[in-house]
PyMOL commands that place a pseudoatom at each C-alpha (Angstrom):
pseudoatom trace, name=CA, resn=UNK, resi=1, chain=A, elem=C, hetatm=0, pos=[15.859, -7.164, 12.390]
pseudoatom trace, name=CA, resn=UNK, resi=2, chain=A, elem=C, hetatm=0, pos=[17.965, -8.338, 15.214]
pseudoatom trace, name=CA, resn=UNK, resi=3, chain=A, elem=C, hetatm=0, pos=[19.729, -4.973, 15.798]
pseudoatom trace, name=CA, resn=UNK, resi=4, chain=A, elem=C, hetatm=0, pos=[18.426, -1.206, 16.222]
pseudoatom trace, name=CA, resn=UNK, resi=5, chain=A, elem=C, hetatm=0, pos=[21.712, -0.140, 16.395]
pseudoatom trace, name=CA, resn=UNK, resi=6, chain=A, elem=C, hetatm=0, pos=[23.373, -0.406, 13.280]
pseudoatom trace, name=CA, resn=UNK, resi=7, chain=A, elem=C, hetatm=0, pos=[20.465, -0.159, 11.294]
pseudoatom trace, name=CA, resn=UNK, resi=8, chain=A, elem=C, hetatm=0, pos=[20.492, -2.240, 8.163]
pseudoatom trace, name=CA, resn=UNK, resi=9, chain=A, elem=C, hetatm=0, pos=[19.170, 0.447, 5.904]
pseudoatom trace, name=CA, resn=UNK, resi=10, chain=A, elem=C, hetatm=0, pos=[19.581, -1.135, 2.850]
pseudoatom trace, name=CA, resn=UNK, resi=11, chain=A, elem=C, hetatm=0, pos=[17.094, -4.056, 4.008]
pseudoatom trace, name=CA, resn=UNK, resi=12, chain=A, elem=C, hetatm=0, pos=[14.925, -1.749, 4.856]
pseudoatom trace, name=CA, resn=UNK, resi=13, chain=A, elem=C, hetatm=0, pos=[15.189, 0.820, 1.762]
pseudoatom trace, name=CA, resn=UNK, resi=14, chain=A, elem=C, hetatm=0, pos=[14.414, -2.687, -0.176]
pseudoatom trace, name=CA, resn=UNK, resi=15, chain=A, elem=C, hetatm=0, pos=[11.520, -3.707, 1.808]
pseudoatom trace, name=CA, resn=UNK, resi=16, chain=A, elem=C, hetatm=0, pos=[10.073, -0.298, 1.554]
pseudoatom trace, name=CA, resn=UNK, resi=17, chain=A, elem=C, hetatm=0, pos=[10.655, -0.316, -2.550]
pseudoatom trace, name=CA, resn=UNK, resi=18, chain=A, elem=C, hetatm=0, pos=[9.112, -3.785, -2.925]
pseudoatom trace, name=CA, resn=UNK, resi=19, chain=A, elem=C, hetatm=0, pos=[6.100, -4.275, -0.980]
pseudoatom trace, name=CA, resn=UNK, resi=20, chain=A, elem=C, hetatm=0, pos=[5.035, 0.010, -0.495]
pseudoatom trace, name=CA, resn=UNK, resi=21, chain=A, elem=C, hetatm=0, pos=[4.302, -0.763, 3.096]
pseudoatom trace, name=CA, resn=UNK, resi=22, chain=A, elem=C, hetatm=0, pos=[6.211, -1.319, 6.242]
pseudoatom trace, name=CA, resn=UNK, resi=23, chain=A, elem=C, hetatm=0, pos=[4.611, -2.782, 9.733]
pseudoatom trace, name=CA, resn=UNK, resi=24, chain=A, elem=C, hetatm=0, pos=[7.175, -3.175, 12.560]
pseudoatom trace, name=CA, resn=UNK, resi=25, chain=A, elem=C, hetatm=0, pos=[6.395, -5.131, 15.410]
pseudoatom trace, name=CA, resn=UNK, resi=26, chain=A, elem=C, hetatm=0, pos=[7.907, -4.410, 18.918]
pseudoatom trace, name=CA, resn=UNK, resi=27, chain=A, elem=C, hetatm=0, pos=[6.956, -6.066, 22.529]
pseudoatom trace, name=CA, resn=UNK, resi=28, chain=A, elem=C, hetatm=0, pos=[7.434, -2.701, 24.055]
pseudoatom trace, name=CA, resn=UNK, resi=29, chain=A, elem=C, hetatm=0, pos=[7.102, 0.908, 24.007]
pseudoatom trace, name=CA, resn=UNK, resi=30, chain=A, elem=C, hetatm=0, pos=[6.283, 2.192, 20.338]
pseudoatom trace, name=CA, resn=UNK, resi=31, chain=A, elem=C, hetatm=0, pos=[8.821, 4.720, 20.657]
pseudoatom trace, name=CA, resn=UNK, resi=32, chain=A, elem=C, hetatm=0, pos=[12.061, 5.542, 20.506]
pseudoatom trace, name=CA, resn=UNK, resi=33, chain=A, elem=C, hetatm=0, pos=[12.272, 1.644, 18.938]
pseudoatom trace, name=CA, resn=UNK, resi=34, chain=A, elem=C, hetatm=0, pos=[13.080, -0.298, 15.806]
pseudoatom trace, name=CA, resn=UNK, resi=35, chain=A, elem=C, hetatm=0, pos=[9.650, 1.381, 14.537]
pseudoatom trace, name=CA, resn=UNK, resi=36, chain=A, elem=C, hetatm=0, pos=[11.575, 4.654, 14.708]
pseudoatom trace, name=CA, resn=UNK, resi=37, chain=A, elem=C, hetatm=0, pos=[14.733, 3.703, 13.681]
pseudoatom trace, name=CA, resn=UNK, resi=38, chain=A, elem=C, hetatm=0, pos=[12.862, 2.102, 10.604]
pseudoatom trace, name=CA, resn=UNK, resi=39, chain=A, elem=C, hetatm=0, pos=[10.723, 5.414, 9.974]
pseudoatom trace, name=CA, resn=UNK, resi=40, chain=A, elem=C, hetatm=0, pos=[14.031, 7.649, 9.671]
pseudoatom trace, name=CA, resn=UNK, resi=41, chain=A, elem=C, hetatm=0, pos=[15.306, 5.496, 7.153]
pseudoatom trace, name=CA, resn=UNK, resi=42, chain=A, elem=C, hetatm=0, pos=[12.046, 5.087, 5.174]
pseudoatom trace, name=CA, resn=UNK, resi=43, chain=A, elem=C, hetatm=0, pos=[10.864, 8.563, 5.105]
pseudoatom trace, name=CA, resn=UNK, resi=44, chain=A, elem=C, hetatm=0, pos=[14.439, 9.616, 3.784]
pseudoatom trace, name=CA, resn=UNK, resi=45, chain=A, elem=C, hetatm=0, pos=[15.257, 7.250, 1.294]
pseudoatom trace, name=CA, resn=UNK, resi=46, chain=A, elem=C, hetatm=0, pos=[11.922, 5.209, 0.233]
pseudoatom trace, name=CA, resn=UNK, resi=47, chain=A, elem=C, hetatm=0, pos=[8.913, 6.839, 1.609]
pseudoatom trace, name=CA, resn=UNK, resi=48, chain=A, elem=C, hetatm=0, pos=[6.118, 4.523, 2.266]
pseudoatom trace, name=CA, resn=UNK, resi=49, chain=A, elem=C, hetatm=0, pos=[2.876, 4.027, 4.357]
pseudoatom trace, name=CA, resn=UNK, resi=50, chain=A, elem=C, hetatm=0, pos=[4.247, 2.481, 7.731]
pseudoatom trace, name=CA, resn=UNK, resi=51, chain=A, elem=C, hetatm=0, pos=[2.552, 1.184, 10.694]
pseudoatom trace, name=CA, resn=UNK, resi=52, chain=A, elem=C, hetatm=0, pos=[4.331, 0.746, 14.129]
pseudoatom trace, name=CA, resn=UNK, resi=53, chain=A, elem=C, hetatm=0, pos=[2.735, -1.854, 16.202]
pseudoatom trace, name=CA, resn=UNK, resi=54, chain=A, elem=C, hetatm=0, pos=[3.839, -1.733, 19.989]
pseudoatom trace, name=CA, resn=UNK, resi=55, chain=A, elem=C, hetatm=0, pos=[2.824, -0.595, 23.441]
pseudoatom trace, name=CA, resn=UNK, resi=56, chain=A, elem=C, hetatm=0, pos=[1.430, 3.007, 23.390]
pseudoatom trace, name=CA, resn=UNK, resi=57, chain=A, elem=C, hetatm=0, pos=[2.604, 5.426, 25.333]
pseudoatom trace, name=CA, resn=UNK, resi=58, chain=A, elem=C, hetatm=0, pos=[0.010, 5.042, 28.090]
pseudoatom trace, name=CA, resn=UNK, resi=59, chain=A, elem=C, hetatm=0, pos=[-0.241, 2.835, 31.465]
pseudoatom trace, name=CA, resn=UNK, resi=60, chain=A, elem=C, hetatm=0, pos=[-0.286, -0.958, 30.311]
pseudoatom trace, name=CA, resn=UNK, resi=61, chain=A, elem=C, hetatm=0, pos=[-2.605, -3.139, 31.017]
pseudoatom trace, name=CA, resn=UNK, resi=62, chain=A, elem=C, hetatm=0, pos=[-1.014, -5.631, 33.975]
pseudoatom trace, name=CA, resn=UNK, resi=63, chain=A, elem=C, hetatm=0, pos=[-1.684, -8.747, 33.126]
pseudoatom trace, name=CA, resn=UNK, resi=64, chain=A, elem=C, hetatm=0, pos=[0.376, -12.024, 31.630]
pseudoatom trace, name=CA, resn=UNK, resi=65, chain=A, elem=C, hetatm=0, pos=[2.879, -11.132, 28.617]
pseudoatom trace, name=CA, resn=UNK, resi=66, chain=A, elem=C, hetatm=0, pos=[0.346, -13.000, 25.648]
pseudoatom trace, name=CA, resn=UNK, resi=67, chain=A, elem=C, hetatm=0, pos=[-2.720, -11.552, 27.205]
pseudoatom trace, name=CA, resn=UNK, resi=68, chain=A, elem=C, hetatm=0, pos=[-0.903, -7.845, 27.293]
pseudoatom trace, name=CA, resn=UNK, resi=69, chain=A, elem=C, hetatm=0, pos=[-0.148, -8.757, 23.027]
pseudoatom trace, name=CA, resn=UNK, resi=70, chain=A, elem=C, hetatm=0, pos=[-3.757, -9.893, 22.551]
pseudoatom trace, name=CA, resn=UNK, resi=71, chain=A, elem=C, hetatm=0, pos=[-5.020, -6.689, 23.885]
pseudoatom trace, name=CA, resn=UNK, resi=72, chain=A, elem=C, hetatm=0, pos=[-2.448, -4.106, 21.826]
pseudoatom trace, name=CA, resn=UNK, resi=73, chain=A, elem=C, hetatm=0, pos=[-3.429, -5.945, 18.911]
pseudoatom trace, name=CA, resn=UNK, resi=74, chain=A, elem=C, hetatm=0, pos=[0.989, -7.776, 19.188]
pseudoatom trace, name=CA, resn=UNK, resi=75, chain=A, elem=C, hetatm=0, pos=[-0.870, -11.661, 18.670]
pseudoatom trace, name=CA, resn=UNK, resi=76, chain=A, elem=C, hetatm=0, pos=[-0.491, -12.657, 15.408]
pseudoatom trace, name=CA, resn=UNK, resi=77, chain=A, elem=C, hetatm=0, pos=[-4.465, -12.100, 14.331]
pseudoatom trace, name=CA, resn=UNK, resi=78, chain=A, elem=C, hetatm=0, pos=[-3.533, -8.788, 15.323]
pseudoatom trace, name=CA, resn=UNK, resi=79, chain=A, elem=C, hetatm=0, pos=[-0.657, -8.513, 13.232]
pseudoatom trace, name=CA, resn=UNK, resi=80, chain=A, elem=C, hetatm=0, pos=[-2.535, -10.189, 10.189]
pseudoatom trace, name=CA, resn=UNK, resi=81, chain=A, elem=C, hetatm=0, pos=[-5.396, -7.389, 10.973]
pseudoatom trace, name=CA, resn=UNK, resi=82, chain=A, elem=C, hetatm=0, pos=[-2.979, -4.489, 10.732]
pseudoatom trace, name=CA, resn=UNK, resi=83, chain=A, elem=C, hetatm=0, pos=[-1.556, -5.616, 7.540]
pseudoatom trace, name=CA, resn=UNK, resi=84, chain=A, elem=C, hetatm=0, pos=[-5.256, -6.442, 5.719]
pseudoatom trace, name=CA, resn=UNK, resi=85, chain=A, elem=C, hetatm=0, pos=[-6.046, -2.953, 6.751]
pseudoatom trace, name=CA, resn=UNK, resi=86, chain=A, elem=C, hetatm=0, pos=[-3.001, -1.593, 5.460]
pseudoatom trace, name=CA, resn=UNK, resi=87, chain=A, elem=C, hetatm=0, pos=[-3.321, -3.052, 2.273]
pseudoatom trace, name=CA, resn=UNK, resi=88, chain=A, elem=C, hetatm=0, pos=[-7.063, -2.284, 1.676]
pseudoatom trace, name=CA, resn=UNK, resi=89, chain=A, elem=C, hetatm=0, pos=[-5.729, 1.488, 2.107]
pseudoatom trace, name=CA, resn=UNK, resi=90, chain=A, elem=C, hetatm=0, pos=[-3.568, 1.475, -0.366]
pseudoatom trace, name=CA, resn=UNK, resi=91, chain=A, elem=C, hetatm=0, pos=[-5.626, -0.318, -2.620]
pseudoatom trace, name=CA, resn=UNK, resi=92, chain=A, elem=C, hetatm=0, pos=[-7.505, 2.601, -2.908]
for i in range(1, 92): cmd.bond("trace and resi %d" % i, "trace and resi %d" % (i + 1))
show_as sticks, trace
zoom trace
C-alpha cells in the first residue's frame, strides 16, 4: 500500500476475501500504522486472521537498519516464517 491515509479498503476487503489471511509489514512501530489501519477495515467488512509484523512497542535494539529487521523477524525469512505459520493455523 503506498498510503495509510486514504485507505484503499476495497484492496484490502479483496485481499482479506481471497487468501483468509492478512500479514502487514511495517519498518516501524506496530502501532498506530498501516497494520491498524488494515485491521479496522478487515475486522468490519471481511474478518480474517491477521498478523502485524513491525517494531514492538518496547526499546529497540540499536544497531544497523537490516540487522534491527533480522532481529524483529522484518528480513524476508522472517516474513516467509510468519506466513508458513499462519497458514499451518488455519489449516487446522
Amino acid at each position: 500500500m503506498h498510503t495509510i491515509k486514504p485507505i484503499d479498503s476495497d484492496t484490502v476487503i479483496n485481499a482479506a476475501r481471497l487468501t483468509g489471511n492478512i500479514i502487514t509489514v511495517e519498518e516501524h512501530s506496530i502501532f498506530g500504522g498501516l497494520g491498524g489501519a488494515v485491521a479496522e477495515v478487515v475486522s468490519q467488512e471481511a474478518p480474517v486472521r491477521m498478523k502485524i509484523l513491525g517494531i514492538p512497542d518496547e526499546d529497540a535494539i540499536n544497531a544497523k537498519p537490516l540487522e534491527i529487521f533480522e532481529y524483529y523477524g522484518l528480513s524476508a525469512k522472517g516474513i516467509a516464517s510468519s506466513a508458513k505459520k499462519m497458514l499451518g493455523k488455519s489449516r487446522g
